[in-house]
N, CA, C and O atoms as a DFTB+ gen file, in Angstrom:
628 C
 N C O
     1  1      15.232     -29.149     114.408
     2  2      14.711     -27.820     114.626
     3  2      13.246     -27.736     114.173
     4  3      12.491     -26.936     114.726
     5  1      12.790     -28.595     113.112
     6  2      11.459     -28.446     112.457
     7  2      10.664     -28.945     113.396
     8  3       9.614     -28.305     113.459
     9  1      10.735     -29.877     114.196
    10  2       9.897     -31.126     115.001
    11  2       9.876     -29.875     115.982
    12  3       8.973     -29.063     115.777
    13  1      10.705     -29.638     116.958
    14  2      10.455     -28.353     118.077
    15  2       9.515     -27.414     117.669
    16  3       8.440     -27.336     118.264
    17  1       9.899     -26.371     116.318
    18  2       9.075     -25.832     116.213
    19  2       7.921     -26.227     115.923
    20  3       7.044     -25.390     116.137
    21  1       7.526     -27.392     115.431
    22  2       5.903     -27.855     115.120
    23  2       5.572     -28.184     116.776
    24  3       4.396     -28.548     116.794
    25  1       6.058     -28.203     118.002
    26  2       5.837     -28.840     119.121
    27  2       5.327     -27.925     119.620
    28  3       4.430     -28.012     120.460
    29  1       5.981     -26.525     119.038
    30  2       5.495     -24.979     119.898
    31  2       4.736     -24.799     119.180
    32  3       3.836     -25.055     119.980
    33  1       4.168     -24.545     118.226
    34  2       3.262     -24.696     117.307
    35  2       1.965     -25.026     117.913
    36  3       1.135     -24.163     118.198
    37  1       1.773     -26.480     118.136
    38  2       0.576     -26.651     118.927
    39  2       0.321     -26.062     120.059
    40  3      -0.718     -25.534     120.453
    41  1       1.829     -26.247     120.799
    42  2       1.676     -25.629     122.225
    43  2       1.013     -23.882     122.076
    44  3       0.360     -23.251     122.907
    45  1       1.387     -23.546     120.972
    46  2       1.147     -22.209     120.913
    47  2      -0.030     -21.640     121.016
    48  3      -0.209     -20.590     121.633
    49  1      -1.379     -22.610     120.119
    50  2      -2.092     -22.668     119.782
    51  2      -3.246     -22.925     120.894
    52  3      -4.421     -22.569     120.795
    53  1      -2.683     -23.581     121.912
    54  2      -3.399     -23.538     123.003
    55  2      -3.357     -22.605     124.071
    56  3      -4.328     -22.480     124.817
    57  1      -2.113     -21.806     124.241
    58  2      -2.092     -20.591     124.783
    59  2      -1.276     -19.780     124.263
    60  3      -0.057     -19.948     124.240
    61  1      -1.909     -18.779     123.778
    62  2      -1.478     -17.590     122.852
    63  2      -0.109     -16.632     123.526
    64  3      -0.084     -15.549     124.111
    65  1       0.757     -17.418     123.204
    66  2       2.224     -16.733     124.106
    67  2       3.020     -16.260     123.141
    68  3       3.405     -17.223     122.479
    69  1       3.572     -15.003     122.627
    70  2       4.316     -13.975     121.594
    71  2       5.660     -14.743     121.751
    72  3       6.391     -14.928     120.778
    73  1       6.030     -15.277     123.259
    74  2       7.201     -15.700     123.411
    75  2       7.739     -16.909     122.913
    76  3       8.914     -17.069     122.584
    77  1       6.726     -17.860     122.863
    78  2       6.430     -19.258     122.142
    79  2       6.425     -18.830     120.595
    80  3       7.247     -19.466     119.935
    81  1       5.821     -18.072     120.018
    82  2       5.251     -17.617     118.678
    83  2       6.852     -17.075     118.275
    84  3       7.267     -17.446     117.177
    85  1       7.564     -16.400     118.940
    86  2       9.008     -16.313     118.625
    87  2      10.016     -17.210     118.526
    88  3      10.923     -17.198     117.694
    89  1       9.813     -18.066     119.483
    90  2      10.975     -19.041     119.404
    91  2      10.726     -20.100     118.582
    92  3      11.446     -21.022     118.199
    93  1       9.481     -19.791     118.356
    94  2       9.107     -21.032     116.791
    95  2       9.672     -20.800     115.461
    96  3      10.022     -21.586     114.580
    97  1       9.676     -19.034     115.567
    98  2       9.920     -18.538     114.235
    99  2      11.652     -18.715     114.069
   100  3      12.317     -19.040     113.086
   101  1      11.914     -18.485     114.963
   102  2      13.509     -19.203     115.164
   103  2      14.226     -20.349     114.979
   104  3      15.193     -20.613     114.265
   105  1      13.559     -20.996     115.770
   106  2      13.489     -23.030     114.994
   107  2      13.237     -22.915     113.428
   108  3      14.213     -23.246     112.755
   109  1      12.251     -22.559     112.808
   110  2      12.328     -22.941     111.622
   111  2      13.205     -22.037     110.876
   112  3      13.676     -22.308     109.772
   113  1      13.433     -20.798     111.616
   114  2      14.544     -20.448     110.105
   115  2      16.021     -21.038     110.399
   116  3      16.790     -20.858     109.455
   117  1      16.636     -21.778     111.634
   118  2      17.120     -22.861     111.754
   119  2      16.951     -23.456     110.639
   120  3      17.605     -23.107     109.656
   121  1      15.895     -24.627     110.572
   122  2      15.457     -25.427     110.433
   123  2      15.656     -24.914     108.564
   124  3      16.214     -25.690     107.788
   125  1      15.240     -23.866     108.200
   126  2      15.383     -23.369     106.593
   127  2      17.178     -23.662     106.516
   128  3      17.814     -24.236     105.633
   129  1      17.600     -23.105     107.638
   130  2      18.930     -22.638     107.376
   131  2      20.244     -23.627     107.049
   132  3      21.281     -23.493     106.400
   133  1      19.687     -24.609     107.788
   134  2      20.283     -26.082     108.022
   135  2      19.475     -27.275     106.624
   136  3      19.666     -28.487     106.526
   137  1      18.832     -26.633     105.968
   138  2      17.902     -27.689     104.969
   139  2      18.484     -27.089     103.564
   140  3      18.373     -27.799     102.565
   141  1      19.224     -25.548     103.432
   142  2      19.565     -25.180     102.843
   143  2      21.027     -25.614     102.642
   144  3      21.547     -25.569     101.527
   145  1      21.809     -26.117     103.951
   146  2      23.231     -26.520     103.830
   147  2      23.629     -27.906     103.612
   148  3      24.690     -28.458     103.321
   149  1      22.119     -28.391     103.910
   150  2      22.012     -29.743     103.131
   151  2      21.748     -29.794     101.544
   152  3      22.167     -30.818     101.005
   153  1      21.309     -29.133     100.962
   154  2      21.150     -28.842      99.868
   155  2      22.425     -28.424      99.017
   156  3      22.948     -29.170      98.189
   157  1      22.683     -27.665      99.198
   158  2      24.382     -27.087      98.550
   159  2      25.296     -28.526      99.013
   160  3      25.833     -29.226      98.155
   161  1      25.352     -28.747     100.061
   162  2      26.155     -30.173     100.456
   163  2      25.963     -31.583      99.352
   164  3      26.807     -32.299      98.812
   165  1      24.458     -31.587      99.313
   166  2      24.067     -32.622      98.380
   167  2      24.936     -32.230      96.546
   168  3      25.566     -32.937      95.760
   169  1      24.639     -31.212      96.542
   170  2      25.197     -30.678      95.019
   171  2      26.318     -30.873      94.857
   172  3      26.819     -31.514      93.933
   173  1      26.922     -30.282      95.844
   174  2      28.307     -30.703      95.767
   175  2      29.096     -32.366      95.579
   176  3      29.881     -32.749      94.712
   177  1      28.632     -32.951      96.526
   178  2      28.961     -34.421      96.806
   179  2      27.566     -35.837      96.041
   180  3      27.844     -36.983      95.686
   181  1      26.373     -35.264      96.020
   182  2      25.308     -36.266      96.222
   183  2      25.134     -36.284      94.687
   184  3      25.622     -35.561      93.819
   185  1      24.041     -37.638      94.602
   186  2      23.946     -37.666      92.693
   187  2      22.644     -36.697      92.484
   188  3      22.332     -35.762      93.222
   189  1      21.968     -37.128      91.329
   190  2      20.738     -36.315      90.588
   191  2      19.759     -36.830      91.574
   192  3      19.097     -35.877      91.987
   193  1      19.454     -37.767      92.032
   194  2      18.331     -38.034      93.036
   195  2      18.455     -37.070      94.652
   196  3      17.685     -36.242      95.141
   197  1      19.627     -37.567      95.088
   198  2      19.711     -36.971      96.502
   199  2      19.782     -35.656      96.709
   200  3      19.561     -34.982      97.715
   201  1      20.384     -35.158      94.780
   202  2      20.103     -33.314      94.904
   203  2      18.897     -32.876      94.514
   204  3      18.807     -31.651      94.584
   205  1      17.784     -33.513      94.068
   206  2      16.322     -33.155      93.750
   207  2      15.840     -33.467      95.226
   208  3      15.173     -32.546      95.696
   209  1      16.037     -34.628      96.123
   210  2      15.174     -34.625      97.512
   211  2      15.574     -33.858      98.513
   212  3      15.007     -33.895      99.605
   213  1      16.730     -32.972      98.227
   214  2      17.517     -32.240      99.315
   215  2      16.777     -30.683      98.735
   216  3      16.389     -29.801      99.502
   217  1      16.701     -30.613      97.194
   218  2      15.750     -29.379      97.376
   219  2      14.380     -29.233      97.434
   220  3      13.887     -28.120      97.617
   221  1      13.506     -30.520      97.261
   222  2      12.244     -30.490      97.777
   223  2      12.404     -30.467      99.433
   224  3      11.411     -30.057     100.034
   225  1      13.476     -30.838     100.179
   226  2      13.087     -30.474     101.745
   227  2      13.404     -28.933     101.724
   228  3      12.556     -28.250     102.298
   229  1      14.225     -28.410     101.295
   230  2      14.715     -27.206     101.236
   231  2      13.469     -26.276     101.093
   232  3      12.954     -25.571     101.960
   233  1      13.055     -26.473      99.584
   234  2      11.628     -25.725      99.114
   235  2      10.511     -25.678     100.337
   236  3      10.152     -24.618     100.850
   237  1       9.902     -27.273     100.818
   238  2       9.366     -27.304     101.767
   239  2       9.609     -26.441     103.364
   240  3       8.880     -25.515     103.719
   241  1      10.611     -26.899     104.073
   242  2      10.890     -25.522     104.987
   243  2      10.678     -24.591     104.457
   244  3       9.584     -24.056     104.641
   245  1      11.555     -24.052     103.648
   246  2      11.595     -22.902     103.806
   247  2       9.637     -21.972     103.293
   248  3       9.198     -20.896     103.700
   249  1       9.016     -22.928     102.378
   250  2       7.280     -22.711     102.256
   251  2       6.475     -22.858     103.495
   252  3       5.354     -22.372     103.647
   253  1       7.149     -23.591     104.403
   254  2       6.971     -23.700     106.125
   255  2       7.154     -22.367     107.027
   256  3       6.537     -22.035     108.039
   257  1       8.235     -21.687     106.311
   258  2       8.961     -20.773     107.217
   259  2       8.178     -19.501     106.650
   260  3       8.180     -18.605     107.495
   261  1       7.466     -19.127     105.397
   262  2       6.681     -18.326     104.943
   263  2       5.929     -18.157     105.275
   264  3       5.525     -17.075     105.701
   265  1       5.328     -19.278     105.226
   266  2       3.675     -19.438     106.137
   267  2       3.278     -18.938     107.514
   268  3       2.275     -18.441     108.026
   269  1       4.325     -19.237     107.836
   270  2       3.898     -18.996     109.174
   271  2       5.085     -17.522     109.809
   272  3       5.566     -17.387     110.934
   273  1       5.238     -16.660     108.628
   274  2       5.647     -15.219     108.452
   275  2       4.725     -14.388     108.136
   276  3       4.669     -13.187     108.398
   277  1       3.466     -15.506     107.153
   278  2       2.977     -14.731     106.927
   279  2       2.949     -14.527     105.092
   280  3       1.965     -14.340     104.376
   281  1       4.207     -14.631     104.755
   282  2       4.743     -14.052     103.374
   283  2       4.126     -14.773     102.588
   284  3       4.951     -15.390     101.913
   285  1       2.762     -15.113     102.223
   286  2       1.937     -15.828     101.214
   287  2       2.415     -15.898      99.611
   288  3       2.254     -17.028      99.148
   289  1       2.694     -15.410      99.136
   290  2       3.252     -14.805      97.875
   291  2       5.244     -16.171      98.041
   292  3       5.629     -17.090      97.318
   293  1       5.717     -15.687      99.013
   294  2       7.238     -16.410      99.103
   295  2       6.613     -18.050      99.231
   296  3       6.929     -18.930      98.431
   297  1       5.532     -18.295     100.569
   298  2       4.674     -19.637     100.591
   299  2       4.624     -20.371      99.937
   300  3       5.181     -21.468      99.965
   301  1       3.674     -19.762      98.899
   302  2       2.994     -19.931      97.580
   303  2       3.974     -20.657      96.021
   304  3       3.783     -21.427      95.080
   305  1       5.023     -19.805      96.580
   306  2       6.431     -20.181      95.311
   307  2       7.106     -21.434      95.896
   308  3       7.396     -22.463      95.286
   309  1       7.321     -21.118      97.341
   310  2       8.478     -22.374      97.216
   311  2       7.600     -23.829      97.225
   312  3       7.754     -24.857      96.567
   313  1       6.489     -23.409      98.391
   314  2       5.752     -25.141      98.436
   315  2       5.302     -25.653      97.265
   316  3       5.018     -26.850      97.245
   317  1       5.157     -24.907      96.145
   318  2       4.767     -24.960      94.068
   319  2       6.280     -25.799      94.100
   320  3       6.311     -27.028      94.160
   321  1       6.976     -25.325      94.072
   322  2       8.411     -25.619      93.754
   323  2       8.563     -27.082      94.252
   324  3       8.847     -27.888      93.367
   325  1       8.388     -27.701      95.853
   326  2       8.628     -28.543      96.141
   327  2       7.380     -29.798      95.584
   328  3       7.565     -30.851      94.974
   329  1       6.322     -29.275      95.999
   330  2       5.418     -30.289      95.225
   331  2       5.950     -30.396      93.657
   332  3       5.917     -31.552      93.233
   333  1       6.320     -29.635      92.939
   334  2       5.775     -29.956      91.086
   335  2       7.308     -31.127      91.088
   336  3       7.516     -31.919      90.169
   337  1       8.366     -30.957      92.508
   338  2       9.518     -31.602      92.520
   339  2       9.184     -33.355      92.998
   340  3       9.819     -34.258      92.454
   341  1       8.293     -33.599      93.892
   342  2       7.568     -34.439      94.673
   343  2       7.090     -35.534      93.547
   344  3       7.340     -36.730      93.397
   345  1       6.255     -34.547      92.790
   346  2       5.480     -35.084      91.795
   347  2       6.198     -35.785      90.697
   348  3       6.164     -36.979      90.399
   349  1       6.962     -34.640      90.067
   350  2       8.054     -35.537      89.179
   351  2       9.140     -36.781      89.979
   352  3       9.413     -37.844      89.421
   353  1       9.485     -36.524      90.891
   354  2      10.306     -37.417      91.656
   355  2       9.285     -38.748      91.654
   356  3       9.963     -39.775      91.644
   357  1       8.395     -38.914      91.659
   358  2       7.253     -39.901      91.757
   359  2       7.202     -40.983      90.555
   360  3       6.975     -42.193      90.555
   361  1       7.525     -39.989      89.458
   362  2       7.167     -40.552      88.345
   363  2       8.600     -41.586      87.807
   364  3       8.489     -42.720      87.342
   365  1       9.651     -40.984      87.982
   366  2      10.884     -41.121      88.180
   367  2      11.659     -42.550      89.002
   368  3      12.736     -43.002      88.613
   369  1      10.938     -43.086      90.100
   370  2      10.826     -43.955      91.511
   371  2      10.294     -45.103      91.342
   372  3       9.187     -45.215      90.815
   373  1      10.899     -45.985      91.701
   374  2      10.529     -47.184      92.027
   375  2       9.100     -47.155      92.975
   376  3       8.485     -46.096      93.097
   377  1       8.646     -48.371      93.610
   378  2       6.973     -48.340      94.027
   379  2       7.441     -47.270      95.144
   380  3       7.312     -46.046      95.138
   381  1       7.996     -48.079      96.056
   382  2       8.438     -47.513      97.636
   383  2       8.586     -45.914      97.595
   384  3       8.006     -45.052      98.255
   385  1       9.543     -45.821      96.613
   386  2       9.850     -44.259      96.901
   387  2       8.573     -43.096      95.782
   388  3       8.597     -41.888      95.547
   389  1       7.824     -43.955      95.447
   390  2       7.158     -43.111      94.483
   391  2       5.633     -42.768      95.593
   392  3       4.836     -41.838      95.719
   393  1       5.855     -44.167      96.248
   394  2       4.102     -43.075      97.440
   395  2       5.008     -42.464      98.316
   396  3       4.572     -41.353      98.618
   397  1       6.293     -42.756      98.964
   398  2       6.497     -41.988      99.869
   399  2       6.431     -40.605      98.735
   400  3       5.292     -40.925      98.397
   401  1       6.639     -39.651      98.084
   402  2       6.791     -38.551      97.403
   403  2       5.341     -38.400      97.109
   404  3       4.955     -37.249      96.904
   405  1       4.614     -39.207      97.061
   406  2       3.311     -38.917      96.575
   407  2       2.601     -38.715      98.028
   408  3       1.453     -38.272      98.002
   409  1       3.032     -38.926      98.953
   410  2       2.946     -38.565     100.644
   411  2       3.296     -37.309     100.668
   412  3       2.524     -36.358     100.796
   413  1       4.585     -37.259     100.536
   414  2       4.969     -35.845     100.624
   415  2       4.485     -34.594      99.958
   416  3       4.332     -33.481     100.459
   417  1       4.207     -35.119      98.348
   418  2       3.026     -34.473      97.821
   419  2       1.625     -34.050      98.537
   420  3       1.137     -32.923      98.455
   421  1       1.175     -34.919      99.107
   422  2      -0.096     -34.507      99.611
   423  2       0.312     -33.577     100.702
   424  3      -0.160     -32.449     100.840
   425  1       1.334     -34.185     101.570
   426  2       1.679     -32.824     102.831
   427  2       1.589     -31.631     102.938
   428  3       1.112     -30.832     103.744
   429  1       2.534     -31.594     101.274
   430  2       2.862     -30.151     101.397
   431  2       1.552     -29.259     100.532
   432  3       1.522     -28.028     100.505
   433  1       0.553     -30.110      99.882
   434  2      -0.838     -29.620      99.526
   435  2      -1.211     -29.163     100.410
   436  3      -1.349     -27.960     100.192
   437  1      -1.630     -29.552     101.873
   438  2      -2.267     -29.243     103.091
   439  2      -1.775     -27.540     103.228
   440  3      -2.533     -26.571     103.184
   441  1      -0.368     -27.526     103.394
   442  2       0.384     -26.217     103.248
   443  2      -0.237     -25.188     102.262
   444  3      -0.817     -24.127     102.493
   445  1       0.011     -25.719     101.280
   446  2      -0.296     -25.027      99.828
   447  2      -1.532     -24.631      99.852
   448  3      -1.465     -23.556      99.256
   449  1      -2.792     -24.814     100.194
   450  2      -3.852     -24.467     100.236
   451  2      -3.704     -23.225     101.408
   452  3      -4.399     -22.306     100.973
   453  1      -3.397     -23.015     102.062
   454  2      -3.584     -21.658     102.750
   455  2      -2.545     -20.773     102.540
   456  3      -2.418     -19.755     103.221
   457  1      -1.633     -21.150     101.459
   458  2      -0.558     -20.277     101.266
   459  2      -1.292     -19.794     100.207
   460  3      -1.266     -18.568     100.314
   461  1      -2.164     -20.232      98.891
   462  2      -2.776     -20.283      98.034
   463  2      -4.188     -19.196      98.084
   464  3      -4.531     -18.509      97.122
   465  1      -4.821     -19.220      99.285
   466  2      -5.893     -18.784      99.538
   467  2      -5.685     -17.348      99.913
   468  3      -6.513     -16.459      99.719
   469  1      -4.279     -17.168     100.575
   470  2      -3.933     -16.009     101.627
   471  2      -3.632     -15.521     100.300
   472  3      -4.395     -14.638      99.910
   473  1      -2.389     -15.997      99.229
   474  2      -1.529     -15.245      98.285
   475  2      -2.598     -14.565      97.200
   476  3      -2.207     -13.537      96.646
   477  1      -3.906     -15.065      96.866
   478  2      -4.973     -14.937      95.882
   479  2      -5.237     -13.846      96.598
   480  3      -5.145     -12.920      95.792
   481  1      -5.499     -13.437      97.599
   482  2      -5.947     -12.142      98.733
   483  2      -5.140     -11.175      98.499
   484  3      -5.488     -10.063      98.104
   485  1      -3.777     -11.603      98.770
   486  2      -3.020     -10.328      98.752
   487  2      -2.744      -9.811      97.306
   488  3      -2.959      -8.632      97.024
   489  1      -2.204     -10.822      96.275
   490  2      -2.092     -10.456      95.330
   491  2      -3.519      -9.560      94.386
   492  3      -3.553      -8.703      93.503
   493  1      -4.305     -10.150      94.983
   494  2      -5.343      -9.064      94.446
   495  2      -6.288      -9.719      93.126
   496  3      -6.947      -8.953      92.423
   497  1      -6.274     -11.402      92.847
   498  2      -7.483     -12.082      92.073
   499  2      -6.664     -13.344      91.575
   500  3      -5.481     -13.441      91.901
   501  1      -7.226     -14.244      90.849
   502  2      -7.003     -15.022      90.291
   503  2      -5.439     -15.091      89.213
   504  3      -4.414     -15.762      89.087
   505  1      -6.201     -13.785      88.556
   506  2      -5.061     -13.748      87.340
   507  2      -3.705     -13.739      87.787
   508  3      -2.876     -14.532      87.343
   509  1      -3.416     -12.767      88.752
   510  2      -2.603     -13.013      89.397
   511  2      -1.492     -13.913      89.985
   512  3      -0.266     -13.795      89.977
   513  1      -2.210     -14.728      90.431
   514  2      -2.220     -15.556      91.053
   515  2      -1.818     -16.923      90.123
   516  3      -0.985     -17.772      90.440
   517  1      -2.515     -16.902      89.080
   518  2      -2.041     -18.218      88.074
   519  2      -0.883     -17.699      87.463
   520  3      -0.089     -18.508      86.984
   521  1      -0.655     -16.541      87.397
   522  2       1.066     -15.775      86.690
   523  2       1.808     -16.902      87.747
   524  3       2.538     -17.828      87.392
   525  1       1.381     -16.532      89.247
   526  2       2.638     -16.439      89.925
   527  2       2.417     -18.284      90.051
   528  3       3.529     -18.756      89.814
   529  1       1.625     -19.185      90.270
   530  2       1.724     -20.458      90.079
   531  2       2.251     -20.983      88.860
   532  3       3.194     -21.756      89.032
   533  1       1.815     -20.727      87.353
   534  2       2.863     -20.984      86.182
   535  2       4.444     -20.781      86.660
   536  3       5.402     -21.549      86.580
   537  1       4.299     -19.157      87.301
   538  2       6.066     -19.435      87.281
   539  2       6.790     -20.616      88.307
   540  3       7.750     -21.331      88.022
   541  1       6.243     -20.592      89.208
   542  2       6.711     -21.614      90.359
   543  2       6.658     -22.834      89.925
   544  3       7.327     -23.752      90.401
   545  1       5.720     -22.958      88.825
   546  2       5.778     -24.642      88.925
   547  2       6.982     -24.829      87.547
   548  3       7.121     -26.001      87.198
   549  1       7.658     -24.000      86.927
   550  2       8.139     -24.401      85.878
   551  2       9.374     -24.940      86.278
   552  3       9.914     -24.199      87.100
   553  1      10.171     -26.168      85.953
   554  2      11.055     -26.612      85.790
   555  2      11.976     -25.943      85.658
   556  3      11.807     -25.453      84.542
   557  1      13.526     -25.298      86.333
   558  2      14.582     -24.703      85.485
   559  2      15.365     -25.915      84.644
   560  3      15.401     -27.108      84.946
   561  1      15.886     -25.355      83.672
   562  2      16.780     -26.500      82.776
   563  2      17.368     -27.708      83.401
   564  3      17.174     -28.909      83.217
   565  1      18.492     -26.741      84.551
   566  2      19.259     -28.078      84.816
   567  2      18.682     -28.887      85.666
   568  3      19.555     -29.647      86.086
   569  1      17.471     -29.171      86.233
   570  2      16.569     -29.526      87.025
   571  2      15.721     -30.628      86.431
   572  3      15.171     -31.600      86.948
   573  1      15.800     -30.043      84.793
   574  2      14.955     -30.902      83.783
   575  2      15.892     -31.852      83.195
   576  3      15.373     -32.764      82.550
   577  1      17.304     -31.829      83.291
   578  2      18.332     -32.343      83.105
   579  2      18.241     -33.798      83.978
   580  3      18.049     -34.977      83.680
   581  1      18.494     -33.025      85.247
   582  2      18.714     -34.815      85.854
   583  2      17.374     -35.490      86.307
   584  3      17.417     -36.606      86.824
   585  1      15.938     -34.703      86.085
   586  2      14.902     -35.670      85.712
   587  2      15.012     -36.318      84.681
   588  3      14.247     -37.281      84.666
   589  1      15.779     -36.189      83.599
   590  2      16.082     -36.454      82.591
   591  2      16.567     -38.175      82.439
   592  3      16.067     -39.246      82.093
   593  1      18.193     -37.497      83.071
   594  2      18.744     -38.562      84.087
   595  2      18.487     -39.731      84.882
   596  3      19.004     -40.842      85.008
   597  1      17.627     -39.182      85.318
   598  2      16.501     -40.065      86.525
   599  2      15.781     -41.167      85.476
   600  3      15.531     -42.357      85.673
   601  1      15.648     -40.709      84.823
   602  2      13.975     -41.438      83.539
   603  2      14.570     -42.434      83.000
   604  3      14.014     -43.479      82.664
   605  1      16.353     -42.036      82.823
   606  2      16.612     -43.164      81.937
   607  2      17.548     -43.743      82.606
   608  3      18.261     -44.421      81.866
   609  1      17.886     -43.768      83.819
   610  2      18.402     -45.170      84.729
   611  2      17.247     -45.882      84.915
   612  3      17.197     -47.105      84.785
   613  1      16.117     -45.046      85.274
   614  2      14.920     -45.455      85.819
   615  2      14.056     -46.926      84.617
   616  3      13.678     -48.037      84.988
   617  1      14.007     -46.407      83.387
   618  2      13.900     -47.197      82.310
   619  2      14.840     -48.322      82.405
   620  3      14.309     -49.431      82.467
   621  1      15.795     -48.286      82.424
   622  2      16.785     -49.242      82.675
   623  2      16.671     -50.516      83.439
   624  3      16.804     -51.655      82.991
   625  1      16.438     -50.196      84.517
   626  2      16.114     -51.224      85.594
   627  2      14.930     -51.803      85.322
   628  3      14.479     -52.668      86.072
């Protein structure tokens, strides 16, 4: 669903069609909706790794699906969320999987900068704005748990 909508996306971009601009917005909340049932799926069944990369795709769509709503402020939180996840996942990783995340890191920067620029606008300055980035980037517990996890299989090997 994500690949379609990035297909209308361009297509869109070259001729300004409301009807295209709709059925994009549709694909990706698909595309959120289905990244989200991978996510709960992973928790359920998957270990501490496959449930941290199932919610950095999660975070990502759905900071995909903001953006291009519009909702700078929602943007702004989840693509924080998936990068500060990217980043630690990096540190965590063997070579291979530590640039791919450090890839994905940069991706979702590209994102983050106009979710960043728009959310500083609406929210109304800086100060603002670093409230709402501190909160997004903070770790919840059990999150800090199986990075935890991660560090010391990771040591191990």
């Amino acid at each position: 669903a994500w690949s379609y909508a990035m297909e209308l996306k361009q297509a869109l971009t070259k001729d300004d069609d409301s009807r295209k601009q709709h059925h994009l917005l549709k694909k990706l909340k698909k595309a959120v909706a289905w990244s989200k049932q991978l996510h709960e799926l992973s928790v359920e069944v998957g270990d501490d790794r496959t449930q941290l990369e199932s919610d950095v795709y999660a975070s990502w769509m759905a900071g995909i699906n903001h953006n291009e709503r519009a909702e700078w402020e929602k943007a702004l939180t989840s693509l924080l969320h998936a990068k500060t996840l990217c980043e630690q996942l990096a540190k965590v990783s063997d070579v291979e999987t530590e640039d791919r995340c450090n890839d994905m890191a940069k991706q979702i920067g590209q994102s983050l900068r106009l979710a960043k620029y728009n959310a500083k606008r609406e929210l109304g300055g800086a100060q603002k704005l670093a409230a709402v980035v501190e909160e997004a980037t903070k770790l919840a517990p059990e999150i800090k748990s199986k990075f935890e996890m991660l560090e010391k299989t990771h040591e191990i090997k």
